[in-house]
DSSP file (Angstrom, degrees, kcal/mol; ACC not computed):
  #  RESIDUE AA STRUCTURE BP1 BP2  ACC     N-H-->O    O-->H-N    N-H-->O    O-->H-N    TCO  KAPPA ALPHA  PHI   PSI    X-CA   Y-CA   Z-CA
    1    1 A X    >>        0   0    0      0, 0.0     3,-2.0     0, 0.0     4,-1.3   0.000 360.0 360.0 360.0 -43.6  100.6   54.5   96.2
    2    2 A X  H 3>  +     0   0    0      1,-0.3     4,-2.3     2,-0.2    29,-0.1   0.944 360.0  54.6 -52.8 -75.8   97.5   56.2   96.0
    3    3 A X  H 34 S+     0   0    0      1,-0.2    -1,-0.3     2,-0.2     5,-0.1   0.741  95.8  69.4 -41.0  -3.3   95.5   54.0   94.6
    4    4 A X  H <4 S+     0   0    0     -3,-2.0    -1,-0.2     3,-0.1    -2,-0.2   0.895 113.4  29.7 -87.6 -50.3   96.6   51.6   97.4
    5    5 A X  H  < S+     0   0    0     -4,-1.3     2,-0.3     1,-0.1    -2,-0.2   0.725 117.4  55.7 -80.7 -30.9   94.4   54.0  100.2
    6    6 A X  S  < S-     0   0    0     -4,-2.3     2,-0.2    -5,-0.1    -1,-0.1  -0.915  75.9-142.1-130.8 140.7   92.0   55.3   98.3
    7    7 A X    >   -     0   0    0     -2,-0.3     3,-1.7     1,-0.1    23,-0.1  -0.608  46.9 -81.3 -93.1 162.1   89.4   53.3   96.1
    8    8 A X  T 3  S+     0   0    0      1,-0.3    -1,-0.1    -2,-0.2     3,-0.1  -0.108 116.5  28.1 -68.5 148.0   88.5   54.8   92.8
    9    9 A X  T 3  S+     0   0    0      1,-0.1    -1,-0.3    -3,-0.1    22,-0.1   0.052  90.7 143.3 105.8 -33.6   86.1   57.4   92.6
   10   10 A X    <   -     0   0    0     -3,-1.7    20,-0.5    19,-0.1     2,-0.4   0.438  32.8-160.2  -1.1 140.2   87.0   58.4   96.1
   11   11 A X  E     -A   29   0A   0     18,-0.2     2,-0.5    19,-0.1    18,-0.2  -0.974  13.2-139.1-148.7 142.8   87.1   62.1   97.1
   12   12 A X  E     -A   28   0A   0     16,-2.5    16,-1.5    -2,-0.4     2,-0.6  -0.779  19.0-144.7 -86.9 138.2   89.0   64.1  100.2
   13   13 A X  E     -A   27   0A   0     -2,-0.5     2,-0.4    14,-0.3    14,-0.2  -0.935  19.7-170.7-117.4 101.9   86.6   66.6  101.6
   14   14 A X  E     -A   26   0A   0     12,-1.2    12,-2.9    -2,-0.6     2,-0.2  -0.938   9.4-149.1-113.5 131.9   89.1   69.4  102.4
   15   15 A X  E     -A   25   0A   0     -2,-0.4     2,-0.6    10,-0.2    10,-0.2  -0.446   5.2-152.6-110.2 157.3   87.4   72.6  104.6
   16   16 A X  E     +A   24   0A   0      8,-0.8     8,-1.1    -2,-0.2     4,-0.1  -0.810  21.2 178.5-150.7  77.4   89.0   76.2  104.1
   17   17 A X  S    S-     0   0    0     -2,-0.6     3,-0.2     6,-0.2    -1,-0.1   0.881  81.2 -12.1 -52.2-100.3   88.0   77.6  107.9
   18   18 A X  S    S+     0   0    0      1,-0.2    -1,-0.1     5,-0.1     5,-0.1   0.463 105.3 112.1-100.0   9.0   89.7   81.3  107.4
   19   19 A X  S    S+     0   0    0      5,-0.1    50,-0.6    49,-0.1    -1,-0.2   0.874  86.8  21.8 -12.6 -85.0   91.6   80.6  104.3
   20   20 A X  S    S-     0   0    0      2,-0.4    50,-0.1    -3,-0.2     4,-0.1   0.232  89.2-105.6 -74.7 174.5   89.3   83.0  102.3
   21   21 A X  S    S+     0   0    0     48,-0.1     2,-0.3     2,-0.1    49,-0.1   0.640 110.5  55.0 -88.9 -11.7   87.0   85.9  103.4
   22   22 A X  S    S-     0   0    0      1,-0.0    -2,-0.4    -4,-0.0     2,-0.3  -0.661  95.4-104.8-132.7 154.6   84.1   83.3  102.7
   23   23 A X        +     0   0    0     -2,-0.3     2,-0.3    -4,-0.1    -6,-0.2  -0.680  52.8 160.4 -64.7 130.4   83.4   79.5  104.2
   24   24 A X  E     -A   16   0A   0     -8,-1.1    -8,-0.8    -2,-0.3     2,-0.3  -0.963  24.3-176.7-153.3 157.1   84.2   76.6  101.6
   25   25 A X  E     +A   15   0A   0     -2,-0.3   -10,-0.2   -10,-0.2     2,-0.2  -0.997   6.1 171.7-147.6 147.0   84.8   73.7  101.1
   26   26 A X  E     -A   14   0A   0    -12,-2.9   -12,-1.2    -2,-0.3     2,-0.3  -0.533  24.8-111.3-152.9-134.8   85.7   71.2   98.3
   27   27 A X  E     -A   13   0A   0    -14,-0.2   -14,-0.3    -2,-0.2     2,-0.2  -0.800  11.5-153.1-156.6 105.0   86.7   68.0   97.4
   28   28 A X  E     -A   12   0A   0    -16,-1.5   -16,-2.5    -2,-0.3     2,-0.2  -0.509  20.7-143.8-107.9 147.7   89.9   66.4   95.8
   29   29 A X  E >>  -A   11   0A   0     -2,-0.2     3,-1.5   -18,-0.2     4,-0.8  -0.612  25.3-107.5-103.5 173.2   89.6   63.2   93.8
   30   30 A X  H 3> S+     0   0    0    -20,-0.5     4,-1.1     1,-0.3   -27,-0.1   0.443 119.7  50.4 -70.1 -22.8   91.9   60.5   93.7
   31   31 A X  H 3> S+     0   0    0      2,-0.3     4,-0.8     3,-0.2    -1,-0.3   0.507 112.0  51.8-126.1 -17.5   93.2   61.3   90.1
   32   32 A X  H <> S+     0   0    0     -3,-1.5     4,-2.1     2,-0.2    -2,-0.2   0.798 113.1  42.5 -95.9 -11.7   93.8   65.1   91.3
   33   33 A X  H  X S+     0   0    0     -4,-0.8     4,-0.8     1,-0.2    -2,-0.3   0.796 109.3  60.1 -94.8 -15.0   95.9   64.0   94.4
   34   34 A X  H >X S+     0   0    0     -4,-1.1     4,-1.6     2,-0.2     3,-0.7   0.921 107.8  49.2 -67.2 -33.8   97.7   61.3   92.0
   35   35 A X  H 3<>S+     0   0    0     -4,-0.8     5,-3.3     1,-0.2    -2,-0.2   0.897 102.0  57.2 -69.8 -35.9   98.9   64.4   89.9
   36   36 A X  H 3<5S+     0   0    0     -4,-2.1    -1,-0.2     1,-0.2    -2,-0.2   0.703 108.0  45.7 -71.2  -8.1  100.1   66.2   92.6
   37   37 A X  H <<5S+     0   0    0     -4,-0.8    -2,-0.2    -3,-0.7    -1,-0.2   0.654 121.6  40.1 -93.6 -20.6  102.7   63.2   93.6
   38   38 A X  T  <5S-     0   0    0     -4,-1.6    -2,-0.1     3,-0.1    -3,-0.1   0.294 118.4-123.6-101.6  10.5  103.8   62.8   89.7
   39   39 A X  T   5 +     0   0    0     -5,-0.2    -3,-0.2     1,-0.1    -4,-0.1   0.779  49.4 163.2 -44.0 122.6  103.8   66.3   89.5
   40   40 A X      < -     0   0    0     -5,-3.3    -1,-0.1     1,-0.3     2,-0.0  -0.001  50.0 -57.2 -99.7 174.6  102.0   67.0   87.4
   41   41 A X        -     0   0    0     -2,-0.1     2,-0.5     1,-0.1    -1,-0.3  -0.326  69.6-138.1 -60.5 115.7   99.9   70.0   85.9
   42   42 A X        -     0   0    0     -3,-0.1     2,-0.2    -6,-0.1    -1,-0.1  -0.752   3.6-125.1 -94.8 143.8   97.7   70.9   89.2
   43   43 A X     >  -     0   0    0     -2,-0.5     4,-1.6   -11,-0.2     3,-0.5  -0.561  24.5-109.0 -74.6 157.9   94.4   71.8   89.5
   44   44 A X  H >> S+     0   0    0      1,-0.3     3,-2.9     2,-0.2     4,-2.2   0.881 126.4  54.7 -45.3 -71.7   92.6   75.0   91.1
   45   45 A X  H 3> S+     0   0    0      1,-0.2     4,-2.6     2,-0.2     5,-0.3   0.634 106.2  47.9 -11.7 -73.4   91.5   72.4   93.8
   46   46 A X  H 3> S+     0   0    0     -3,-0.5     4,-0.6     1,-0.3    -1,-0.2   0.888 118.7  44.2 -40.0 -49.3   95.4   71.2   94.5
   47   47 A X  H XX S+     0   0    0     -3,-2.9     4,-2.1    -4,-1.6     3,-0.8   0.928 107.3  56.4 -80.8 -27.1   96.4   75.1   94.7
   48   48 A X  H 3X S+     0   0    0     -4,-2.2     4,-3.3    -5,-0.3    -2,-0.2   0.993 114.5  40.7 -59.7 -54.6   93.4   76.0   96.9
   49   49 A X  H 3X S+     0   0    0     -4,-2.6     4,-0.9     1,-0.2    -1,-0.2   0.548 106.9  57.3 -54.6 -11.8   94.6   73.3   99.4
   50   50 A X  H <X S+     0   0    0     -3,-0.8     4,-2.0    -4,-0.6     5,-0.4   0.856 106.3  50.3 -97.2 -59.1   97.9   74.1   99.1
   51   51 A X  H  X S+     0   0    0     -4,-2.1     4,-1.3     1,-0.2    -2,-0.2   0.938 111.3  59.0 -15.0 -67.5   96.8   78.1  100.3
   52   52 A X  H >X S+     0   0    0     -4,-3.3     4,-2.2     1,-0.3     3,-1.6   0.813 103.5  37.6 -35.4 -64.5   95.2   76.2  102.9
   53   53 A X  H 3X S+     0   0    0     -4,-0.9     4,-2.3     1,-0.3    -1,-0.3   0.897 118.9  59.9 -82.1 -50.0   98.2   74.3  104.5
   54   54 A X  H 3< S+     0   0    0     -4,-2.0     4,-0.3     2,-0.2    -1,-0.3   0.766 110.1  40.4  -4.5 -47.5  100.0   78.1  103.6
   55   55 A X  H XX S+     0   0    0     -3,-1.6     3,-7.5    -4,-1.3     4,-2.8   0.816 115.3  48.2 -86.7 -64.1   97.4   80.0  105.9
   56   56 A X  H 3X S+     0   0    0     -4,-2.2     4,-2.3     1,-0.4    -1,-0.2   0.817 110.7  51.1 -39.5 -32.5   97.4   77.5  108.5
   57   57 A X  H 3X S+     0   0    0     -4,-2.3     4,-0.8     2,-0.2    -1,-0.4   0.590 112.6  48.0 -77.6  -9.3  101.5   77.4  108.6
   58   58 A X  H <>>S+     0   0    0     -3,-7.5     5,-0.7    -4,-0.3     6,-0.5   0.743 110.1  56.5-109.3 -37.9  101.6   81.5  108.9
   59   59 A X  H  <5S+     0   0    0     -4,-2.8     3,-0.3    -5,-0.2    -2,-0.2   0.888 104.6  45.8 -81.1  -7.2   99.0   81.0  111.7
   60   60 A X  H  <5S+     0   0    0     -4,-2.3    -2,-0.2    -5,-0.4    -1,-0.2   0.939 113.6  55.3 -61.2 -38.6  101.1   78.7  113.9
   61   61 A X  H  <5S-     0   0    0     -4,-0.8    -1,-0.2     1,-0.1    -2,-0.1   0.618 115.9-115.3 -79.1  10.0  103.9   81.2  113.3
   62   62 A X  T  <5S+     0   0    0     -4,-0.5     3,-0.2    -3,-0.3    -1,-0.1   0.365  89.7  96.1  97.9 -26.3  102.1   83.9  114.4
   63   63 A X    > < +     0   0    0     -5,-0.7     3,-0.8     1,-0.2    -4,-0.2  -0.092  31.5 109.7 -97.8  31.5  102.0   85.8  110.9
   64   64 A X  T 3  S+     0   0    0     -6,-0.5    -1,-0.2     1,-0.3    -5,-0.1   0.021  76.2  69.7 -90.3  13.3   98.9   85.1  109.1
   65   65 A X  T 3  S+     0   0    0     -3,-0.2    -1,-0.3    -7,-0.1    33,-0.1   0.702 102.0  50.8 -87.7 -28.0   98.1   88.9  110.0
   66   66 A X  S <  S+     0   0    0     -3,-0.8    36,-1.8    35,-0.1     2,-0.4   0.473 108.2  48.8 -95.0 -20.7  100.8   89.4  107.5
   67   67 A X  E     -b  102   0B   0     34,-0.3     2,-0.4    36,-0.0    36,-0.2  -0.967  60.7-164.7-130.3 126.5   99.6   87.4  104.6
   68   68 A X  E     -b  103   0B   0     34,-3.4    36,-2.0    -2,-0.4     2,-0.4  -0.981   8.2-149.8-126.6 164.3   96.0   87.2  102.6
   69   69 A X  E     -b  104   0B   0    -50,-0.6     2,-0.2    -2,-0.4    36,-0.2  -0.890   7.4-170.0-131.1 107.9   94.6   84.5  100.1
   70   70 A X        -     0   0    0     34,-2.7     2,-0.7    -2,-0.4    36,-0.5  -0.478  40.6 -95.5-106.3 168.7   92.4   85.1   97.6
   71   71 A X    >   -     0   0    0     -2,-0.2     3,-1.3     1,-0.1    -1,-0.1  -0.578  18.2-127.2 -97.5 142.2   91.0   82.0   95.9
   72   72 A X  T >> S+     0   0    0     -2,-0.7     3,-2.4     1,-0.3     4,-0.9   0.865 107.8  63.4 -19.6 -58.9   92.7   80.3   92.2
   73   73 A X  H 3> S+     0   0    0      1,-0.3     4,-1.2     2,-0.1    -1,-0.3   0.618  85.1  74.8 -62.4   4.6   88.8   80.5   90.8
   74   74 A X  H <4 S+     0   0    0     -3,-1.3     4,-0.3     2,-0.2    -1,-0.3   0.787  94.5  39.5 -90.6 -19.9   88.4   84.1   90.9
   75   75 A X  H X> S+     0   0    0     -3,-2.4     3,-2.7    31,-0.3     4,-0.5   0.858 121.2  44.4 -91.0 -56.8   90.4   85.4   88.1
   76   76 A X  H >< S+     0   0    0     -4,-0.9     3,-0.8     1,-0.3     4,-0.3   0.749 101.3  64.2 -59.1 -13.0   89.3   82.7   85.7
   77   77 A X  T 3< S+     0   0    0     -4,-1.2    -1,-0.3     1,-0.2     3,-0.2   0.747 106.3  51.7 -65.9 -29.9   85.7   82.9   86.7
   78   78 A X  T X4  +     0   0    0     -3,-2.7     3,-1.8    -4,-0.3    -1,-0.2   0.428  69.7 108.2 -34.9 -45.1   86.1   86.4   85.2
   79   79 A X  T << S+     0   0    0     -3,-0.8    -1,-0.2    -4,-0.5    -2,-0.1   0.692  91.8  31.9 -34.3 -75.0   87.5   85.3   82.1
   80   80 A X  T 3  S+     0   0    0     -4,-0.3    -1,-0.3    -3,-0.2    -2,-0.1   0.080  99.5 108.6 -94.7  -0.3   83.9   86.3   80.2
   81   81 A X  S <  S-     0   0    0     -3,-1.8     2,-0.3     1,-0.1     3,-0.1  -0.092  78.1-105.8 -80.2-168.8   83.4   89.0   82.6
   82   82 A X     >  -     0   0    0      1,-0.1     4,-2.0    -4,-0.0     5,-0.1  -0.799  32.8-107.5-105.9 159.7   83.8   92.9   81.4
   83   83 A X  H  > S+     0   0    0     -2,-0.3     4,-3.0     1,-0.2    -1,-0.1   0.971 121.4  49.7 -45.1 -59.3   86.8   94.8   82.4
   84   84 A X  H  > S+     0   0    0      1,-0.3     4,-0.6     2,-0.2    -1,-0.2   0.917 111.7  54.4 -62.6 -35.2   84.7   97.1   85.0
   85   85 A X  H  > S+     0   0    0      3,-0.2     4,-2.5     2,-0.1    -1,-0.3   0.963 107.5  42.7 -65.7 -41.3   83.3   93.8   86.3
   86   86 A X  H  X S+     0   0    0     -4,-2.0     4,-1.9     2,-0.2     5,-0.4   0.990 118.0  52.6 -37.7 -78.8   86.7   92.1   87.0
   87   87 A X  H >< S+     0   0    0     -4,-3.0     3,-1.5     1,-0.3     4,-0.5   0.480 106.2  57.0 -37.0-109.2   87.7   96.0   88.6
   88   88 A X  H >X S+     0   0    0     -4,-0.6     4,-2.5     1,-0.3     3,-1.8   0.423 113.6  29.9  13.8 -95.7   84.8   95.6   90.5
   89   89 A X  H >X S+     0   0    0     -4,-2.5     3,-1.9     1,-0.3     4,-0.9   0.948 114.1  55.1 -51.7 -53.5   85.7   92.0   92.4
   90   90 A X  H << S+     0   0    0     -4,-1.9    -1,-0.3    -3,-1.5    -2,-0.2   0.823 112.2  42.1 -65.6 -18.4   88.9   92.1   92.6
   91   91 A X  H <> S+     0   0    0     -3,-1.8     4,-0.7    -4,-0.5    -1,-0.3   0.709 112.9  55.8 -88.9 -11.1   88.7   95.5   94.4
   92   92 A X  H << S+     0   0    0     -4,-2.5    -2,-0.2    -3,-1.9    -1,-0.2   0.594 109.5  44.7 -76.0  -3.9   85.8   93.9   96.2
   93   93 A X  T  < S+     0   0    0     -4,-0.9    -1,-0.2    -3,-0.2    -2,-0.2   0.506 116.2  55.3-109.4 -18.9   88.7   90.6   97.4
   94   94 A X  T  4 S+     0   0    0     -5,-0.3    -2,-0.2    -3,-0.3    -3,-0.1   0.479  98.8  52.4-139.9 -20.2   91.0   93.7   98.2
   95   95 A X  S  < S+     0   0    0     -4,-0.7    -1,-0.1     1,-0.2    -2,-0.1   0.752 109.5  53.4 -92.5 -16.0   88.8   95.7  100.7
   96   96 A X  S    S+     0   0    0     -5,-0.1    -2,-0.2    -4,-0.1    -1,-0.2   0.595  99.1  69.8 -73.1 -19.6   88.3   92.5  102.8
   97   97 A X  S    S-     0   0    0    -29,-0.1     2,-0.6     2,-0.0    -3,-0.1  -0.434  95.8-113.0-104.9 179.4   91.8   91.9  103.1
   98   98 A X    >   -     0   0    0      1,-0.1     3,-4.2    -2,-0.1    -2,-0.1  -0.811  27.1-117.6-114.5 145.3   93.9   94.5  105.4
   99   99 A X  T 3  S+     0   0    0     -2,-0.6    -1,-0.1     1,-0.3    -2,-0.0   0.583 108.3  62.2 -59.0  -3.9   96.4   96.8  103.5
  100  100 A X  T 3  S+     0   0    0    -35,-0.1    -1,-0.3     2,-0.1     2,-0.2   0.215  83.3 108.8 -94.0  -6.5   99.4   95.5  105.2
  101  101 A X    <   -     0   0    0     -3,-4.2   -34,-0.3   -34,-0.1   -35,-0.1  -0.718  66.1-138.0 -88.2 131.7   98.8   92.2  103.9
  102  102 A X  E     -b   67   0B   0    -36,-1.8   -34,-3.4    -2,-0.2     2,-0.3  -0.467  37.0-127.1 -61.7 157.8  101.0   90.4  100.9
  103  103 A X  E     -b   68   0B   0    -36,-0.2     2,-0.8    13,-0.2   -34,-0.2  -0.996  20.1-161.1-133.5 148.2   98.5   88.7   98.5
  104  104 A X  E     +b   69   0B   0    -36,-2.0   -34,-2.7    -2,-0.3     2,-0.3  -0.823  29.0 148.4-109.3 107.8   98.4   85.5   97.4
  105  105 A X        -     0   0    0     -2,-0.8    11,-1.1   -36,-0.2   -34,-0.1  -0.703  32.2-148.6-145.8  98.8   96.2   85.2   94.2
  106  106 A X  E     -C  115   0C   0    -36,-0.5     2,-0.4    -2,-0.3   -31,-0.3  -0.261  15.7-175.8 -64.1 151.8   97.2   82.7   91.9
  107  107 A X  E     -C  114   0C   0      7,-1.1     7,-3.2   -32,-0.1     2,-0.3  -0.992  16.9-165.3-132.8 152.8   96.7   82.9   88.1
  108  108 A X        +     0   0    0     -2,-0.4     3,-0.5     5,-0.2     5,-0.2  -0.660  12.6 173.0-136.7  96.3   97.3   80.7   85.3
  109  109 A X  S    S-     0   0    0     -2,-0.3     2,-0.3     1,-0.3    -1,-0.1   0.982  90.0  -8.3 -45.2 -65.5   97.3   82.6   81.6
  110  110 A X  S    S-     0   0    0      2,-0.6    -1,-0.3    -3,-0.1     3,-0.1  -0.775 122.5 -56.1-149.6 106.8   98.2   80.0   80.0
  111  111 A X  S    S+     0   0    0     -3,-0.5     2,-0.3    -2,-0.3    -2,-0.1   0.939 110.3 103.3  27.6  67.2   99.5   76.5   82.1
  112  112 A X  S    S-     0   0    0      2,-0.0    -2,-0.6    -5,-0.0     2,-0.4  -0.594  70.5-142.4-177.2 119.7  102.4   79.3   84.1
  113  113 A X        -     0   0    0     -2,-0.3    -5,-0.2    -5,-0.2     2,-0.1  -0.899  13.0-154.0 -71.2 103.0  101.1   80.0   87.5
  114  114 A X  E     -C  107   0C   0     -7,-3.2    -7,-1.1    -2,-0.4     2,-0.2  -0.407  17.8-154.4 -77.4 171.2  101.5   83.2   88.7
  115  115 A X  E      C  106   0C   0     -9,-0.2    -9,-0.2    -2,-0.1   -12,-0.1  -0.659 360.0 360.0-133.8  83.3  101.7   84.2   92.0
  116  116 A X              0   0    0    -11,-1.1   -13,-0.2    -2,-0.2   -12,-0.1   0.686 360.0 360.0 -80.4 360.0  100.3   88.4   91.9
Protein backbone atom coordinates (compact mmCIF):
# COMPACT_ATOMS: atom_id res chain seq x y z
CA UNK A 1 0.00 0.00 0.00
CA UNK A 2 2.75 2.17 0.59
CA UNK A 3 4.61 1.81 -1.99
CA UNK A 4 1.52 2.70 -4.05
CA UNK A 5 1.80 6.67 -2.54
CA UNK A 6 5.10 7.02 -2.03
CA UNK A 7 7.89 6.51 -4.66
CA UNK A 8 11.07 4.87 -3.40
CA UNK A 9 13.57 6.75 -1.70
CA UNK A 10 10.77 9.09 -0.53
CA UNK A 11 10.89 10.60 2.94
CA UNK A 12 7.96 12.27 5.35
CA UNK A 13 9.34 15.29 7.04
CA UNK A 14 7.58 15.07 10.39
CA UNK A 15 8.06 18.49 12.82
CA UNK A 16 8.05 17.89 16.83
CA UNK A 17 6.64 21.69 17.67
CA UNK A 18 6.50 21.14 21.71
CA UNK A 19 6.99 17.39 21.73
CA UNK A 20 10.45 17.86 23.37
CA UNK A 21 12.04 20.77 25.44
CA UNK A 22 14.06 21.44 22.08
CA UNK A 23 12.80 22.11 18.21
CA UNK A 24 13.29 19.00 15.78
CA UNK A 25 12.50 17.61 13.16
CA UNK A 26 13.16 14.42 11.19
CA UNK A 27 12.30 12.38 8.42
CA UNK A 28 10.65 8.93 7.96
CA UNK A 29 11.43 6.87 4.93
CA UNK A 30 9.31 4.73 3.04
CA UNK A 31 10.86 1.40 4.27
CA UNK A 32 10.43 2.76 8.13
CA UNK A 33 6.61 3.65 7.65
CA UNK A 34 6.30 0.07 5.63
CA UNK A 35 7.50 -1.54 9.08
CA UNK A 36 5.20 0.18 11.09
CA UNK A 37 2.07 -1.31 8.97
CA UNK A 38 3.72 -5.07 9.07
CA UNK A 39 4.61 -4.41 12.32
CA UNK A 40 7.46 -4.76 12.52
CA UNK A 41 10.55 -3.94 14.79
CA UNK A 42 10.25 0.14 14.87
CA UNK A 43 12.68 2.52 14.64
CA UNK A 44 13.59 5.59 17.14
CA UNK A 45 12.11 7.75 14.25
CA UNK A 46 8.53 5.59 14.27
CA UNK A 47 8.53 6.07 18.30
CA UNK A 48 9.48 9.68 18.18
CA UNK A 49 6.37 10.28 15.95
CA UNK A 50 4.33 8.24 17.67
CA UNK A 51 5.23 10.65 21.09
CA UNK A 52 4.32 13.19 18.71
CA UNK A 53 0.70 12.13 17.81
CA UNK A 54 0.81 11.24 22.05
CA UNK A 55 1.60 15.00 22.93
CA UNK A 56 -0.68 16.44 20.49
CA UNK A 57 -3.72 13.93 21.72
CA UNK A 58 -3.05 15.07 25.57
CA UNK A 59 -3.08 18.63 24.25
CA UNK A 60 -6.52 18.52 22.66
CA UNK A 61 -7.67 16.89 25.87
CA UNK A 62 -6.49 19.45 27.82
CA UNK A 63 -3.70 17.24 29.74
CA UNK A 64 -0.44 17.63 28.14
CA UNK A 65 0.38 19.65 31.54
CA UNK A 66 0.15 16.29 32.91
CA UNK A 67 2.45 14.24 30.66
CA UNK A 68 6.35 14.97 29.41
CA UNK A 69 8.38 13.31 26.51
CA UNK A 70 11.81 12.89 26.48
CA UNK A 71 13.21 11.76 23.16
CA UNK A 72 14.01 7.54 22.18
CA UNK A 73 17.83 8.91 21.18
CA UNK A 74 18.73 10.01 24.49
CA UNK A 75 19.44 6.89 26.41
CA UNK A 76 21.18 5.20 23.55
CA UNK A 77 23.19 8.22 22.57
CA UNK A 78 24.67 7.57 26.09
CA UNK A 79 25.42 4.08 25.56
CA UNK A 80 29.45 5.09 25.47
CA UNK A 81 28.88 7.84 27.85
CA UNK A 82 30.25 7.51 31.70
CA UNK A 83 27.83 6.87 34.39
CA UNK A 84 28.15 10.70 35.85
CA UNK A 85 27.59 11.79 32.20
CA UNK A 86 24.29 9.83 31.68
CA UNK A 87 23.38 11.30 35.59
CA UNK A 88 24.15 14.42 34.26
CA UNK A 89 21.52 14.56 31.13
CA UNK A 90 19.08 12.82 32.14
CA UNK A 91 18.78 15.06 35.32
CA UNK A 92 19.39 17.85 32.78
CA UNK A 93 15.78 16.21 30.53
CA UNK A 94 14.23 16.10 34.15
CA UNK A 95 14.68 19.77 35.30
CA UNK A 96 12.92 20.98 32.04
CA UNK A 97 10.14 18.97 32.58
CA UNK A 98 7.70 20.00 35.66
CA UNK A 99 7.58 17.54 38.63
CA UNK A 100 3.97 16.71 38.32
CA UNK A 101 4.58 15.34 35.04
CA UNK A 102 4.48 11.36 34.09
CA UNK A 103 7.51 10.65 31.71
CA UNK A 104 7.59 9.19 28.72
CA UNK A 105 11.18 7.97 27.84
CA UNK A 106 11.43 5.13 25.85
CA UNK A 107 14.30 2.52 26.03
CA UNK A 108 15.19 -0.43 24.18
CA UNK A 109 18.02 -2.81 26.05
CA UNK A 110 17.81 -5.16 23.95
CA UNK A 111 14.71 -5.13 20.90
CA UNK A 112 11.91 -4.80 24.43
CA UNK A 113 10.81 -1.28 24.59
CA UNK A 114 10.43 0.12 27.75
CA UNK A 115 8.35 2.75 28.65
CA UNK A 116 10.37 4.47 32.24
Amino acid sequence: MVKKVMKTGSQVKVDFEDTFSYKLHTYLTLEEIQDLIDMQELSQNCIAVYMRYLCAETKARLINEKLGFIHPTTLPFLDESTVKQKEKTLADRFQELSAKQFIFLPYNPRLVILLL
